[in-house]
N, CA, C and O atoms as a GROMACS GRO file, in nm:
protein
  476
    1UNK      N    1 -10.378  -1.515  -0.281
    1UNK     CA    2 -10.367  -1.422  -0.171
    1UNK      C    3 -10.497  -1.339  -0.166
    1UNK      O    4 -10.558  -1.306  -0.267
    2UNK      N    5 -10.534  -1.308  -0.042
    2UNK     CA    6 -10.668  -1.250  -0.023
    2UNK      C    7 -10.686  -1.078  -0.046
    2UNK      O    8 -10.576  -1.023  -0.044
    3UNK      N    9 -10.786  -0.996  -0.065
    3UNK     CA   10 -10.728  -0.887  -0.085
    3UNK      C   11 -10.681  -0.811   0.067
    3UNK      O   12 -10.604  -0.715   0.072
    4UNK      N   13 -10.746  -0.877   0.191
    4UNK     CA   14 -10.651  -0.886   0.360
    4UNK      C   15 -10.544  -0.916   0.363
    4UNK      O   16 -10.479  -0.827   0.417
    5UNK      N   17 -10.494  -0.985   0.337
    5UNK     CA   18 -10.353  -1.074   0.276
    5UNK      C   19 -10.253  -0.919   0.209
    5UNK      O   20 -10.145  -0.875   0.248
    6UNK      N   21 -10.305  -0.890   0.144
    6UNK     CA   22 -10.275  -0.826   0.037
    6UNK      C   23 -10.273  -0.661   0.114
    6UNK      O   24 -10.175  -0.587   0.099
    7UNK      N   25 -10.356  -0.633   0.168
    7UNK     CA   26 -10.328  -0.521   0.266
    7UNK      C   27 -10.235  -0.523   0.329
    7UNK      O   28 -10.152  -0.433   0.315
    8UNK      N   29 -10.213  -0.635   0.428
    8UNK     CA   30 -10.149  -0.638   0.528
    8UNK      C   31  -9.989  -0.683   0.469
    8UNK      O   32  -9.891  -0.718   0.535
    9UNK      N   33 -10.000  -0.672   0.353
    9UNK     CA   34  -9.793  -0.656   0.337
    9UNK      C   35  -9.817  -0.553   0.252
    9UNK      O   36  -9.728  -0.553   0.168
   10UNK      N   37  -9.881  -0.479   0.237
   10UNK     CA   38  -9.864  -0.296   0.204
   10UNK      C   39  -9.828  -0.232   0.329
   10UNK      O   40  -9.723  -0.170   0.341
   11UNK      N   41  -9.924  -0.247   0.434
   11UNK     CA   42  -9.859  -0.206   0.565
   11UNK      C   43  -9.787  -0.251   0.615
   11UNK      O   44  -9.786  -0.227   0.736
   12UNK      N   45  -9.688  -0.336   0.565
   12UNK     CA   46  -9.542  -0.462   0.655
   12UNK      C   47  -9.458  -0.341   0.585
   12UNK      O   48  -9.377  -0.265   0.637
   13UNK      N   49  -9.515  -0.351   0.420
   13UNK     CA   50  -9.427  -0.248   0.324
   13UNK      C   51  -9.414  -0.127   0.359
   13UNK      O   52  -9.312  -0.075   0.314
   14UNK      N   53  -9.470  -0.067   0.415
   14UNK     CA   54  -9.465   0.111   0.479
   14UNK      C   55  -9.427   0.086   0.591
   14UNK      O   56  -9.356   0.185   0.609
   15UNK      N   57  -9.415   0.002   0.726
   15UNK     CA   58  -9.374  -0.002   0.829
   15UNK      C   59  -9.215  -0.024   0.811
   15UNK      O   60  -9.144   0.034   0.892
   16UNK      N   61  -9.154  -0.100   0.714
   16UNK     CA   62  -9.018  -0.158   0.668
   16UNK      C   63  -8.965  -0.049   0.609
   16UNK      O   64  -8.843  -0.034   0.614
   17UNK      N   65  -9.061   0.066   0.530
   17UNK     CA   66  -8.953   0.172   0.526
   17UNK      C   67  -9.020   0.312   0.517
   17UNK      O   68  -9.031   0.396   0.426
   18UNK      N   69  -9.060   0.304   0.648
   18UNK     CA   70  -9.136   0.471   0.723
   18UNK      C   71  -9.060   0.539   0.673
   18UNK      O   72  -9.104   0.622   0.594
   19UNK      N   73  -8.932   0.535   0.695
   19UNK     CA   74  -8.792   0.646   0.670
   19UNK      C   75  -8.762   0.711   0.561
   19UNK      O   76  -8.698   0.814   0.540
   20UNK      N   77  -8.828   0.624   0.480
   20UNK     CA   78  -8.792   0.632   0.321
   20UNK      C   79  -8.871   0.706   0.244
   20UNK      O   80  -8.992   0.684   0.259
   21UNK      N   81  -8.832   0.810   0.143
   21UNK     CA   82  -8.957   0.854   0.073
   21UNK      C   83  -9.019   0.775  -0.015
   21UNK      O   84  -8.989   0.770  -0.135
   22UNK      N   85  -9.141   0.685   0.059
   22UNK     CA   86  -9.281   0.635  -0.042
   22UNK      C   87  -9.359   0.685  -0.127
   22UNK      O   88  -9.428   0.785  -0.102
   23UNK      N   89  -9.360   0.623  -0.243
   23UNK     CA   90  -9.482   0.648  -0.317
   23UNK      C   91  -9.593   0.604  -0.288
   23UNK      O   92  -9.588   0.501  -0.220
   24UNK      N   93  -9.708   0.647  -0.316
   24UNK     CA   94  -9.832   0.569  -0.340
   24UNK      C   95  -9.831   0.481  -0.424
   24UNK      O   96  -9.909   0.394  -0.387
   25UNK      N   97  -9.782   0.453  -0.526
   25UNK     CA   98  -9.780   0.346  -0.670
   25UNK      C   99  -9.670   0.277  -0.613
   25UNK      O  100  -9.629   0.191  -0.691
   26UNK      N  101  -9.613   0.283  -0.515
   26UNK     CA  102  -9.538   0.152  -0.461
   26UNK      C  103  -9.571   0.096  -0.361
   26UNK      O  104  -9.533  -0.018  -0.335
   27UNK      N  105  -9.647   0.163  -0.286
   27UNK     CA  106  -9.699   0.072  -0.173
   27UNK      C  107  -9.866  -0.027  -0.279
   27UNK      O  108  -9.914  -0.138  -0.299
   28UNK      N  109  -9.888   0.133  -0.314
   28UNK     CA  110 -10.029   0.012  -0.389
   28UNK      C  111  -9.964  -0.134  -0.484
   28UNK      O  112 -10.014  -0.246  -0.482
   29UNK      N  113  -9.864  -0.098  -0.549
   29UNK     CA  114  -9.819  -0.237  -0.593
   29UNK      C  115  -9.771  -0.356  -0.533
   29UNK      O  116  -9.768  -0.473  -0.571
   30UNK      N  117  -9.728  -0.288  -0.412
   30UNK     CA  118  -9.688  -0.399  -0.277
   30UNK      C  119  -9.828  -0.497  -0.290
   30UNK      O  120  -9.824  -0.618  -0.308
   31UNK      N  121  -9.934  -0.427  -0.280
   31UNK     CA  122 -10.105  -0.508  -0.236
   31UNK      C  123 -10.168  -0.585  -0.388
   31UNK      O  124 -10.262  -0.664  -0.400
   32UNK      N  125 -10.080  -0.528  -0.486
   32UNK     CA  126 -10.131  -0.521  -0.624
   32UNK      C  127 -10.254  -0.523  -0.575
   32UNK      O  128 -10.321  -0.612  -0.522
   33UNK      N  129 -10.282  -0.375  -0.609
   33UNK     CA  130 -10.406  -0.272  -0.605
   33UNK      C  131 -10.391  -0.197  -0.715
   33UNK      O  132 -10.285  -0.205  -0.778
   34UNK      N  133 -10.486  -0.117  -0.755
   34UNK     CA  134 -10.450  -0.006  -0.870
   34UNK      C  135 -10.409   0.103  -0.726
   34UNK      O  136 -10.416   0.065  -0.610
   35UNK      N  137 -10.374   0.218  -0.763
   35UNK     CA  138 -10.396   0.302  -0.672
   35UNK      C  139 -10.476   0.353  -0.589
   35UNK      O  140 -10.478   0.371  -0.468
   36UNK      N  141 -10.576   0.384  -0.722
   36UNK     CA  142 -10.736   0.457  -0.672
   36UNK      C  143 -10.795   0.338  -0.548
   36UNK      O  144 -10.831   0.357  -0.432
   37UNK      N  145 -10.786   0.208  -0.632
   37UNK     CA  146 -10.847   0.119  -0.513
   37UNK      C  147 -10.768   0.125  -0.381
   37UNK      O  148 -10.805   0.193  -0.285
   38UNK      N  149 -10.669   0.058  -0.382
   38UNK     CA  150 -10.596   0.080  -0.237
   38UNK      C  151 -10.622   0.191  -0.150
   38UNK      O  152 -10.621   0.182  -0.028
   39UNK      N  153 -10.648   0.313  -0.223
   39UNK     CA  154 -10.663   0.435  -0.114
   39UNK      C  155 -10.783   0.441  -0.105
   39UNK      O  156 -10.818   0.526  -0.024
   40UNK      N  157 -10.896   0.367  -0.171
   40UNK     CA  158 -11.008   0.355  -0.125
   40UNK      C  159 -11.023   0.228  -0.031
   40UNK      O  160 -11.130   0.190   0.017
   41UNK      N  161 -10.955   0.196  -0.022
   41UNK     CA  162 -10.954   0.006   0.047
   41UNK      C  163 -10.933   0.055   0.176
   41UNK      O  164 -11.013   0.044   0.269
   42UNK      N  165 -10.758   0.140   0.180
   42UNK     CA  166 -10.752   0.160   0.338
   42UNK      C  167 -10.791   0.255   0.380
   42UNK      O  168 -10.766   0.272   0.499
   43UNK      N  169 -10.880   0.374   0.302
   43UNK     CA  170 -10.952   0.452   0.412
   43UNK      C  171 -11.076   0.413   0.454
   43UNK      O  172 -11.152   0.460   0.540
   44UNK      N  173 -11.086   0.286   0.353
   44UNK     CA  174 -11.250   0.203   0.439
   44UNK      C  175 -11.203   0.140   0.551
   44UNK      O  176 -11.250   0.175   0.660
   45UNK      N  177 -11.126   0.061   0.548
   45UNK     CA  178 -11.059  -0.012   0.638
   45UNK      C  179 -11.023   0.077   0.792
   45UNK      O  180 -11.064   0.051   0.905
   46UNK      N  181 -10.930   0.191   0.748
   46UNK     CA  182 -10.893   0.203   0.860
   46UNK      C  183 -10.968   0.385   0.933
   46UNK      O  184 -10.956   0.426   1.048
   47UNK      N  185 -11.012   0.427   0.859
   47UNK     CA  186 -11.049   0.561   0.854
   47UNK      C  187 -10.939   0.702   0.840
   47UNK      O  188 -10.959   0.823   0.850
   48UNK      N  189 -10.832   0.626   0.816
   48UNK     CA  190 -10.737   0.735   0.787
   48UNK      C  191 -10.695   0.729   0.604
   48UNK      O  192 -10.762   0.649   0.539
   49UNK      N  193 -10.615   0.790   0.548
   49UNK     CA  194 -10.604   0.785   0.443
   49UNK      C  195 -10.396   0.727   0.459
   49UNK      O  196 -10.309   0.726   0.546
   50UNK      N  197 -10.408   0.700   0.358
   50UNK     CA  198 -10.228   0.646   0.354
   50UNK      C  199 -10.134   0.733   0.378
   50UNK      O  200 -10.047   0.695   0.456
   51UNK      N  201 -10.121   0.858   0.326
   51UNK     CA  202 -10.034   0.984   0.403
   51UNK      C  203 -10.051   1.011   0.561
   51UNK      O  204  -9.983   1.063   0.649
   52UNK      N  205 -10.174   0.950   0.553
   52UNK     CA  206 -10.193   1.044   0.720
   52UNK      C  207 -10.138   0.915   0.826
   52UNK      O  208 -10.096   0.945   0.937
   53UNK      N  209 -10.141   0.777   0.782
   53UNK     CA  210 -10.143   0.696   0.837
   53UNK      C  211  -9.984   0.652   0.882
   53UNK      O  212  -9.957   0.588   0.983
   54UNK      N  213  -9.847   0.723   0.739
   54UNK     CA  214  -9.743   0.712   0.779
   54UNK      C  215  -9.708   0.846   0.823
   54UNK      O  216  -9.588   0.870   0.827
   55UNK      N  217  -9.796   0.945   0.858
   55UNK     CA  218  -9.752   1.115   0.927
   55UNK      C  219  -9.728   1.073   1.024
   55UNK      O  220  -9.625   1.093   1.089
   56UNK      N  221  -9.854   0.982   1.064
   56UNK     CA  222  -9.868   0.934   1.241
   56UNK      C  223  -9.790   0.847   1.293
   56UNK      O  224  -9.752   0.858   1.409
   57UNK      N  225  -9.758   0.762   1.227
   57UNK     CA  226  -9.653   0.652   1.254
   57UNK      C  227  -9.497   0.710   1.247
   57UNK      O  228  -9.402   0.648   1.294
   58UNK      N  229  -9.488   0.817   1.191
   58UNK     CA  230  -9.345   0.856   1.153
   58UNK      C  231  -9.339   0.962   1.285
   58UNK      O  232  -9.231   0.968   1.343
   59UNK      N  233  -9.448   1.045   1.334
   59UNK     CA  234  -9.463   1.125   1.441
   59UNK      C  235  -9.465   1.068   1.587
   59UNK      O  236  -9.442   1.116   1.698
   60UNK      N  237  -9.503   0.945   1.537
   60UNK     CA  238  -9.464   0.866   1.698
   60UNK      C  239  -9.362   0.791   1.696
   60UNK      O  240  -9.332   0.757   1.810
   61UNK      N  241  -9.302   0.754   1.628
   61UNK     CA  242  -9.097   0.718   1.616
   61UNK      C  243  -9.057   0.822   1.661
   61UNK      O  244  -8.965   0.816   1.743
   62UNK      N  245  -9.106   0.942   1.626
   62UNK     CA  246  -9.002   1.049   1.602
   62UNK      C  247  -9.025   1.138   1.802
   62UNK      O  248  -8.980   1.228   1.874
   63UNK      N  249  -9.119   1.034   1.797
   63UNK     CA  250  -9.185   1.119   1.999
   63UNK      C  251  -9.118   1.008   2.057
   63UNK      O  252  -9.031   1.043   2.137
   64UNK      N  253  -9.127   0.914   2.045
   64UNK     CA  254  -9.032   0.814   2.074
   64UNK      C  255  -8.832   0.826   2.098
   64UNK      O  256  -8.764   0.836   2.200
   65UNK      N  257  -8.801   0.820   1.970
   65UNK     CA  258  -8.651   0.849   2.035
   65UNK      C  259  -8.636   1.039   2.065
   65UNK      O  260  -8.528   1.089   2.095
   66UNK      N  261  -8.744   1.109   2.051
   66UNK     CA  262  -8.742   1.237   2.120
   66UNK      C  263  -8.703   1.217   2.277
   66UNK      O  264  -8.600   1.271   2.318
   67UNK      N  265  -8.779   1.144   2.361
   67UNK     CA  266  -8.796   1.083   2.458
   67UNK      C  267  -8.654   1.046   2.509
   67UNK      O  268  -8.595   1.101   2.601
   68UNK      N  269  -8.604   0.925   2.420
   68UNK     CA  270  -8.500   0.833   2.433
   68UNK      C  271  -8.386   0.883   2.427
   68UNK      O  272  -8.286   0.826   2.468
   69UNK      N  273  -8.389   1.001   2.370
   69UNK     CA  274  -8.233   1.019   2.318
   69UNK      C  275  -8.166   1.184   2.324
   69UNK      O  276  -8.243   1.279   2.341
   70UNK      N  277  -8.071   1.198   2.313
   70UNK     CA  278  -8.081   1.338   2.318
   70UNK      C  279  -8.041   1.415   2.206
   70UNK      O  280  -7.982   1.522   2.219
   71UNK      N  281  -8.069   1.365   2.101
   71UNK     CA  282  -8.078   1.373   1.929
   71UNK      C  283  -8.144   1.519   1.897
   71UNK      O  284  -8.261   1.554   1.914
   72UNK      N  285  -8.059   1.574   1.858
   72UNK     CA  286  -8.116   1.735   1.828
   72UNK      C  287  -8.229   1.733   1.753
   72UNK      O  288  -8.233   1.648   1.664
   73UNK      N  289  -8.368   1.843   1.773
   73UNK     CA  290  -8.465   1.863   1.658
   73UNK      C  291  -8.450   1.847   1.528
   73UNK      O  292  -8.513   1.769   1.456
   74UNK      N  293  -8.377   1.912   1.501
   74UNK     CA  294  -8.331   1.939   1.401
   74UNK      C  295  -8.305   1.805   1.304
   74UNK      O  296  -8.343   1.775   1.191
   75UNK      N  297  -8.233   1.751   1.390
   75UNK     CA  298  -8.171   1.628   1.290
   75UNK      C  299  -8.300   1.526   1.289
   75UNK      O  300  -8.324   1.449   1.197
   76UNK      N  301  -8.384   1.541   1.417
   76UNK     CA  302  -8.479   1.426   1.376
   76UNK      C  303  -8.599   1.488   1.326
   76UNK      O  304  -8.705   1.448   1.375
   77UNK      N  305  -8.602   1.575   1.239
   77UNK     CA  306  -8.696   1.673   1.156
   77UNK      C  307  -8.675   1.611   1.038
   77UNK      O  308  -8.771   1.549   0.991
   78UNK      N  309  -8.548   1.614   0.964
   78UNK     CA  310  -8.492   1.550   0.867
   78UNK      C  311  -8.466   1.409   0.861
   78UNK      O  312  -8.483   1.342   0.760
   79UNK      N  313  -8.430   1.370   0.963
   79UNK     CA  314  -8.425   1.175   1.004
   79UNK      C  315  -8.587   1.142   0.907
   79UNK      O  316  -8.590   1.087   0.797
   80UNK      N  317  -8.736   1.204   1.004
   80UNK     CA  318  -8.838   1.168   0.982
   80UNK      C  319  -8.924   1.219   0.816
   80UNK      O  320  -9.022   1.174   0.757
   81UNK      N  321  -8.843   1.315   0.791
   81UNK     CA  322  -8.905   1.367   0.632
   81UNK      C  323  -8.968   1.507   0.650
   81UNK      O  324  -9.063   1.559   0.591
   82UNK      N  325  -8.902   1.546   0.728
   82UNK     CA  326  -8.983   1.702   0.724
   82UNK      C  327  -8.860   1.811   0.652
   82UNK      O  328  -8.755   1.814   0.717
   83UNK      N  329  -8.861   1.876   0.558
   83UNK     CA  330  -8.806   1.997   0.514
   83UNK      C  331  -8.693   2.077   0.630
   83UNK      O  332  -8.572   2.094   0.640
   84UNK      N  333  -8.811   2.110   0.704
   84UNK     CA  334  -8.805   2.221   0.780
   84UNK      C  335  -8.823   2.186   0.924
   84UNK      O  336  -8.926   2.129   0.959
   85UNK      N  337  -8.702   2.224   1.035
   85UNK     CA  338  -8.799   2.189   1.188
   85UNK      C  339  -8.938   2.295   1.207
   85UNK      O  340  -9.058   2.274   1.229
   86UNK      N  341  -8.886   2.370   1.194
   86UNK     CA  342  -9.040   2.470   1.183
   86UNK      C  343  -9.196   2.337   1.107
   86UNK      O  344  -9.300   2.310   1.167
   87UNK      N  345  -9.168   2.301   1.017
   87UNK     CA  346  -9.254   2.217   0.955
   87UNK      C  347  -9.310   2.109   1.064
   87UNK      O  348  -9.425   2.101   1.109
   88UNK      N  349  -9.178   2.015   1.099
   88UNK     CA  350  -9.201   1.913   1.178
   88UNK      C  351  -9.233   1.940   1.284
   88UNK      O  352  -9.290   1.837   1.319
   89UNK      N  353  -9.242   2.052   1.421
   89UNK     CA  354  -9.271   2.121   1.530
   89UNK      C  355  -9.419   2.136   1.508
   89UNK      O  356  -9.506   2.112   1.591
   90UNK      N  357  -9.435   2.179   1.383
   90UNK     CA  358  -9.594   2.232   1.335
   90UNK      C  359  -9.662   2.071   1.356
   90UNK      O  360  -9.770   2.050   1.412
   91UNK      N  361  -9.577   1.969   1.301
   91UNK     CA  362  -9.704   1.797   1.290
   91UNK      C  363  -9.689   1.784   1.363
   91UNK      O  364  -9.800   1.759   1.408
   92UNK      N  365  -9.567   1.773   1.504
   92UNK     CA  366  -9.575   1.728   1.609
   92UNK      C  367  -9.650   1.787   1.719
   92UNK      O  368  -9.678   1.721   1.819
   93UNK      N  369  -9.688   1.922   1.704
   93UNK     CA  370  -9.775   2.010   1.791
   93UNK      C  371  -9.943   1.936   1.735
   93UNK      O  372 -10.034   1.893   1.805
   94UNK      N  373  -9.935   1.941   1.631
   94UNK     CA  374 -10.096   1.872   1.560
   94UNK      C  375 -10.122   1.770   1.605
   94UNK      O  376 -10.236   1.744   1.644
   95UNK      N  377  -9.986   1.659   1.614
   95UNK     CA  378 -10.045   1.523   1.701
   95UNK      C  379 -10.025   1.487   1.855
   95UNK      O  380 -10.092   1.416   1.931
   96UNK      N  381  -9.918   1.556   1.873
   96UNK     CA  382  -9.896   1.537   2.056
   96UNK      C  383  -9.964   1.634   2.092
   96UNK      O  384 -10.061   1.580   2.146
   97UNK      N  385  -9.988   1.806   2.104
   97UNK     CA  386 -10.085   1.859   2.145
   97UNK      C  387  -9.922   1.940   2.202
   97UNK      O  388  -9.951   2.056   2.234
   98UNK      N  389  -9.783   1.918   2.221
   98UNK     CA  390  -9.724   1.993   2.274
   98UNK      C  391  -9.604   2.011   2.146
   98UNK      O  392  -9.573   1.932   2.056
   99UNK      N  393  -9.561   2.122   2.172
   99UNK     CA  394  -9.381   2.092   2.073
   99UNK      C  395  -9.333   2.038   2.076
   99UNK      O  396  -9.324   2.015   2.196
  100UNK      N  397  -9.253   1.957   2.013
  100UNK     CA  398  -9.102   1.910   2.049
  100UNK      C  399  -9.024   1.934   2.181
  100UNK      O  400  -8.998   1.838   2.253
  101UNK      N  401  -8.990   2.050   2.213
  101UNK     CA  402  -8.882   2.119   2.310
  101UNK      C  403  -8.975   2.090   2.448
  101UNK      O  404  -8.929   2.033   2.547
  102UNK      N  405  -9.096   2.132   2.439
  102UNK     CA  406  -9.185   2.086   2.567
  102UNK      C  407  -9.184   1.946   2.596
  102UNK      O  408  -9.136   1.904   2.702
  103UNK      N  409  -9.225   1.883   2.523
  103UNK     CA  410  -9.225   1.702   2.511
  103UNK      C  411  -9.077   1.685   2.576
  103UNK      O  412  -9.072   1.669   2.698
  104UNK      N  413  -8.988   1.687   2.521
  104UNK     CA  414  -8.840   1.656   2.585
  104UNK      C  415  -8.826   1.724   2.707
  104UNK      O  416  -8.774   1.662   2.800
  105UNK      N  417  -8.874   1.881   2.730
  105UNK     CA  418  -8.828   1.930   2.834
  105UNK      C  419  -8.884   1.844   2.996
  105UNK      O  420  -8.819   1.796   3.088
  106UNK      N  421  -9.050   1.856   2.968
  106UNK     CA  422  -9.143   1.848   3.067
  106UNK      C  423  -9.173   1.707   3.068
  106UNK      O  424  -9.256   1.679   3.155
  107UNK      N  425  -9.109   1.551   2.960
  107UNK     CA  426  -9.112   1.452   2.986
  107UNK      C  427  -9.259   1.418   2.972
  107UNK      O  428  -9.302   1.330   3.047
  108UNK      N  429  -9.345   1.475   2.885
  108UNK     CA  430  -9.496   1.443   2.891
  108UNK      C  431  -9.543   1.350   2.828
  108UNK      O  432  -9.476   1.315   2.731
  109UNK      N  433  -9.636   1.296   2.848
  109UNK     CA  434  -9.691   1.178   2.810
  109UNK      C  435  -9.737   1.221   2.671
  109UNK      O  436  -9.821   1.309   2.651
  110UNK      N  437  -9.683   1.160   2.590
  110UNK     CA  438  -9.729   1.187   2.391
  110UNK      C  439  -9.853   1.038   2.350
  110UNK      O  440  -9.862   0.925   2.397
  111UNK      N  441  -9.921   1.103   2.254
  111UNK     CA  442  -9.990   1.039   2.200
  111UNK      C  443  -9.902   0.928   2.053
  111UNK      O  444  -9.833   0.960   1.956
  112UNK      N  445  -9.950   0.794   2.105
  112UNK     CA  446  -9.889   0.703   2.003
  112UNK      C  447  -9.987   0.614   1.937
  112UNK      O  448 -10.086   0.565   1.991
  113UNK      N  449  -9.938   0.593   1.777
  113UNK     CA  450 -10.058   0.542   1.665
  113UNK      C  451  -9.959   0.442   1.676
  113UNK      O  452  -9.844   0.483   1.664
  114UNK      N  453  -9.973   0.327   1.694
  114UNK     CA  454  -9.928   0.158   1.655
  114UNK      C  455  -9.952   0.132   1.543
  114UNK      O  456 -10.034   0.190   1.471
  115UNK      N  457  -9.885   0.044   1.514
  115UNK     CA  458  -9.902   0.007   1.373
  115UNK      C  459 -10.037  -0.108   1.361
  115UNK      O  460 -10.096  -0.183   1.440
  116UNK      N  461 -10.046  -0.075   1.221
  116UNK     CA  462 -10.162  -0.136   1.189
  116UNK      C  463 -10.195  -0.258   1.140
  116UNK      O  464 -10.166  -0.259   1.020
  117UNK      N  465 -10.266  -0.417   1.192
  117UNK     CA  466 -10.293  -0.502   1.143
  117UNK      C  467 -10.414  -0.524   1.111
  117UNK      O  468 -10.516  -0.495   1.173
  118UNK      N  469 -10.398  -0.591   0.982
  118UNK     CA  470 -10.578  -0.600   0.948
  118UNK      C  471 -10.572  -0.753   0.983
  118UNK      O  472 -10.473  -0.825   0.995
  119UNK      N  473 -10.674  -0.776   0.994
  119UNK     CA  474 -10.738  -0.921   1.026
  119UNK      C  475 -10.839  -0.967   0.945
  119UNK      O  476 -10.890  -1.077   0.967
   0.00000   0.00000   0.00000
């Protein structure tokens, strides 16, 4: 297996369970990487680092059935891994540019990170 090969079912592995609390020493073993390497691998690769890469992916699910559904804050604060809605309002203002309550209210167009294939 190539070390591309080998990326790309670390990211099958974090896409299969966004939901879930990940480690770093389990996704890097997904790639059998050491750690240090893998997080140097995919921030060459992709320019984000591995936390930031499932913030964004978990922040656009979470703008997504915001959208879709009429699923209280609250619960999809905690659905996505945030503590606190106060917390999750705070990442979702950082990556959509609006709140939560605005996004649902005013139906606005949110910013979305796709998932990632290496080639």
């Amino acid at each position: 297996m190539t070390w591309v090969e080998s990326l790309q079912e670390a990211i099958d592995y974090m896409e299969e369970h966004l939901l879930d609390d990940l480690s770093i020493e389990s996704i890097a073993e997904k790639a059998n990487f050491s750690v240090f390497h893998f997080q140097r691998t995919f921030v060459i690769l992709t320019d984000i680092s591995v936390s930031e890469y499932l913030r964004r992916r978990r922040l656009t699910l979470a703008a997504y059935e915001l959208m879709e559904s009429n699923t209280k804050i609250i619960d999809l604060a905690y659905k996505y891994g945030y503590e606190t809605p106060e917390a999750f309002s705070k990442a979702f203002r950082k990556q959509h540019g609006v709140a939560p309550t605005e996004a649902r209210k005013y139906k606005r167009k949110l910013k979305s990170y796709n998932r990632l294939v290496i080639q």
